[in-house]
C-alpha positions as CSV (number, residue, x, y, z in Angstrom):
1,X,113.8,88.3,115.3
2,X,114.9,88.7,111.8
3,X,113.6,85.2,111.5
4,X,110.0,85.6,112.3
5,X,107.2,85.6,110.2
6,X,105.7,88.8,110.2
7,X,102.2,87.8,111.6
8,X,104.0,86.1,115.0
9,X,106.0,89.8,115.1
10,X,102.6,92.2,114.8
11,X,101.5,89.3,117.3
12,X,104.0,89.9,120.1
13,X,103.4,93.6,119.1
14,X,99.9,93.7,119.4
15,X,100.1,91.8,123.2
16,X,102.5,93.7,124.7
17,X,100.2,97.1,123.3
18,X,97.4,95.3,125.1
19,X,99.4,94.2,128.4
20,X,100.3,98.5,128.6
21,X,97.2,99.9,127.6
22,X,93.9,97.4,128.0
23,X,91.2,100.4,127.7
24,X,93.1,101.2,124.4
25,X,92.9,97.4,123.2
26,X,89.1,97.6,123.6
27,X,88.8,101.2,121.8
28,X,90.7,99.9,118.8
29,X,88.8,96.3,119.1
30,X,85.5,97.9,118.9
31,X,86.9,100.8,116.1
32,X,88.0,97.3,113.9
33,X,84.9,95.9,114.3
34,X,82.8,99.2,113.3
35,X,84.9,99.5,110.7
36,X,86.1,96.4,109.1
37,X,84.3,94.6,106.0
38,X,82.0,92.3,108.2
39,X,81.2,95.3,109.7
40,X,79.9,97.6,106.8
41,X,78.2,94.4,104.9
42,X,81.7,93.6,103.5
43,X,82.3,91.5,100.5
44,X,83.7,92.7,97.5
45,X,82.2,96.2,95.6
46,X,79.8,94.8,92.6
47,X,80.8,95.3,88.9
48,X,78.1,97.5,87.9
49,X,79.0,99.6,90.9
50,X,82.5,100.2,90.1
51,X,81.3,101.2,86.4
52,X,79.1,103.3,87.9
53,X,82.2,105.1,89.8
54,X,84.4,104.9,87.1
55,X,81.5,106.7,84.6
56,X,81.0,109.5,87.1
57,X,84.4,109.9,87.4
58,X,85.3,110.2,83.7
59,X,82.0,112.5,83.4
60,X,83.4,114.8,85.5
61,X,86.7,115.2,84.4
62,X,84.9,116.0,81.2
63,X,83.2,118.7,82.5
64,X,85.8,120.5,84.2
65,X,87.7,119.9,80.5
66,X,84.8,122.2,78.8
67,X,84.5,124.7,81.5
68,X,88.2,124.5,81.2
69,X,88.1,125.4,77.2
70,X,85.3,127.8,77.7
71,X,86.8,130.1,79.9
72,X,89.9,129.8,78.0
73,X,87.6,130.8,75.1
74,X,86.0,133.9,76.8
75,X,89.2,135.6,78.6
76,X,90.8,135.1,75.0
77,X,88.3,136.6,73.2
78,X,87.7,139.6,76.2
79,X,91.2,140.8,75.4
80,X,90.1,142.4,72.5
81,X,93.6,142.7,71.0
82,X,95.6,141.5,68.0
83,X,98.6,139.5,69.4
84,X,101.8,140.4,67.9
85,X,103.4,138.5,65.9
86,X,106.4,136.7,67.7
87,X,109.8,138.9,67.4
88,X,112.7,137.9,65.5
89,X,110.5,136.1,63.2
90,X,110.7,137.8,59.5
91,X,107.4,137.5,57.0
92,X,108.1,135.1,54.2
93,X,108.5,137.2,51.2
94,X,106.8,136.1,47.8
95,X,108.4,136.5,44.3
């Protein structure tokens, strides 16, 4: 079996699932054909169409990036407080 190619193995799988289970066999036959390429007006997704995916995409990762900074903005600027300066550090002195 080791041997095989894989197709004639999912072959021999996929009879003996219909030889248990023949109602199943037609449920999954008529799920692959609703579902399959052919099925959905197939062929491969059209240039423009993937740009237009990959610009929305990119647009809204920009947007949540500026909502991002400007709420970052606002809660920083709500505090209302100084921060300290970080301990153990000593104020360069001048001469």
């Amino acid at each position: 079996m080791e041997h095989e190619p894989e197709a004639r193995i999912i072959g021999r799988i996929e009879r003996g699932l219909t030889s248990d289970d023949p109602e199943l066999a037609a449920r999954m036959d008529t799920l692959n054909a609703r579902f399959s390429e052919e099925g959905r007006g197939g062929g491969p997704v059209p240039p423009r169409a993937r740009r237009s995916r990959r610009t929305r995409t990119v647009l809204v990762l920009v947007v949540i990036a500026l909502v991002g900074l400007l709420l970052t903005m606002i809660l920083n600027a709500s505090s209302g407080e100084t921060p300290a300066p970080p301990s153990g550090l000593v104020p360069a002195a001048s001469r």
